[in-house]
C-alpha positions as CSV (number, residue, x, y, z in Angstrom):
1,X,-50.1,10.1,19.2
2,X,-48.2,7.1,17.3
3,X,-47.3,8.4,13.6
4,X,-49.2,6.2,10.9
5,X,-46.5,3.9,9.0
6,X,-45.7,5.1,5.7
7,X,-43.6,3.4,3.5
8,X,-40.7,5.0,4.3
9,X,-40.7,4.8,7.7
10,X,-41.0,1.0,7.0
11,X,-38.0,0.6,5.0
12,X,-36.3,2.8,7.7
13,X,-37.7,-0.1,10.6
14,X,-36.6,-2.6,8.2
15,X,-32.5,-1.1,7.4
16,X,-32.3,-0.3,11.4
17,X,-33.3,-4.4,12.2
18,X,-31.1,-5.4,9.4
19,X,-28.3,-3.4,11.0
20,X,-29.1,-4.9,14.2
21,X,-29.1,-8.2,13.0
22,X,-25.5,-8.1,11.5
23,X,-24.2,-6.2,14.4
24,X,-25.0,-9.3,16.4
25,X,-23.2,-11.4,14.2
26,X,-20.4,-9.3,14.5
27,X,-19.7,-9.1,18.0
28,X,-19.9,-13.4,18.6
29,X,-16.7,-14.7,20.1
30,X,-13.6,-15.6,17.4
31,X,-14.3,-19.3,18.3
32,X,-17.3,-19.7,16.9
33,X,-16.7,-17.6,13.6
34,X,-14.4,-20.7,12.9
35,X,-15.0,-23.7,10.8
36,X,-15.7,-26.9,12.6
37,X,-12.7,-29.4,12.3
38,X,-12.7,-31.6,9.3
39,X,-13.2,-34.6,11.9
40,X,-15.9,-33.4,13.3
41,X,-18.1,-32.8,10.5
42,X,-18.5,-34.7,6.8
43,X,-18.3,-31.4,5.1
44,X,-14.7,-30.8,4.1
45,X,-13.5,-27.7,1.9
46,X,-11.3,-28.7,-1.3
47,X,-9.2,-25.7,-3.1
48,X,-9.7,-26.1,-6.8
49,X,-6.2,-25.2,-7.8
50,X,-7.8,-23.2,-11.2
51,X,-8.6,-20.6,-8.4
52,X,-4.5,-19.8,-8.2
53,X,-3.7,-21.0,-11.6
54,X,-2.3,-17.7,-12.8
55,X,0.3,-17.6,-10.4
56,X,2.1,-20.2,-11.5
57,X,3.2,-21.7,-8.5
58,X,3.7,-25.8,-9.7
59,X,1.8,-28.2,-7.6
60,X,4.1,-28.8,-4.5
61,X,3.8,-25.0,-3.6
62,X,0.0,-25.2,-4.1
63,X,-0.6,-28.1,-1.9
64,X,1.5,-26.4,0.8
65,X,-1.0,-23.0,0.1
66,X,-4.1,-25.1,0.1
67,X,-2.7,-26.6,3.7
68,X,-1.6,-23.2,5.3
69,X,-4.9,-22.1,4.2
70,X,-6.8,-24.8,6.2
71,X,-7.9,-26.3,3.0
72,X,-9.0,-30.2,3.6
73,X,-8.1,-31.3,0.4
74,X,-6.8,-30.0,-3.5
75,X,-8.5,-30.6,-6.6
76,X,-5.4,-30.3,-9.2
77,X,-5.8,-29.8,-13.5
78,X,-4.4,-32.7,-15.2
79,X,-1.6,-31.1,-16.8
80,X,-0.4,-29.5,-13.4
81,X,0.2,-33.4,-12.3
82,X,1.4,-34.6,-15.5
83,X,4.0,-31.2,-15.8
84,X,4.8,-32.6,-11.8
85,X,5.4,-36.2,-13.1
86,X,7.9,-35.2,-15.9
């Protein structure tokens, strides 16, 4: 005889598919856990350079960051360019 569904045993059905569902996503191949190529896609992903402000780096050592991150493009503060330009 099937158990009537109480509340609780809902929410238990509910966590266990939940669980299921990001186990799924877990276990897809590294390939497609990867962002599609800037060339392939208009989307592109820009590094706003407030984001690693605190560490002081100057410009040149942020757009090589932004790059080894896979970042598409940099979105620099004005006085990061204008301390660059003097």
């Amino acid at each position: 005889m099937p158990q009537p569904m109480t509340r609780r045993r809902l929410l238990a059905h509910a966590g266990l598919a939940a669980g299921a569902t990001a186990a799924m996503h877990t276990t897809l191949p590294a390939e497609e856990h990867r962002r599609p190529s800037a060339k392939n896609t208009a989307f592109r992903y820009c590094l706003n350079t407030s984001t690693v402000r605190g560490q002081k780096l100057g410009i040149e050592q942020e757009i090589d960051l932004a790059a080894k991150a896979g970042y598409d493009a940099i979105e620099p503060w004005i006085n990061e360019i204008d301390e660059y330009v003097k």
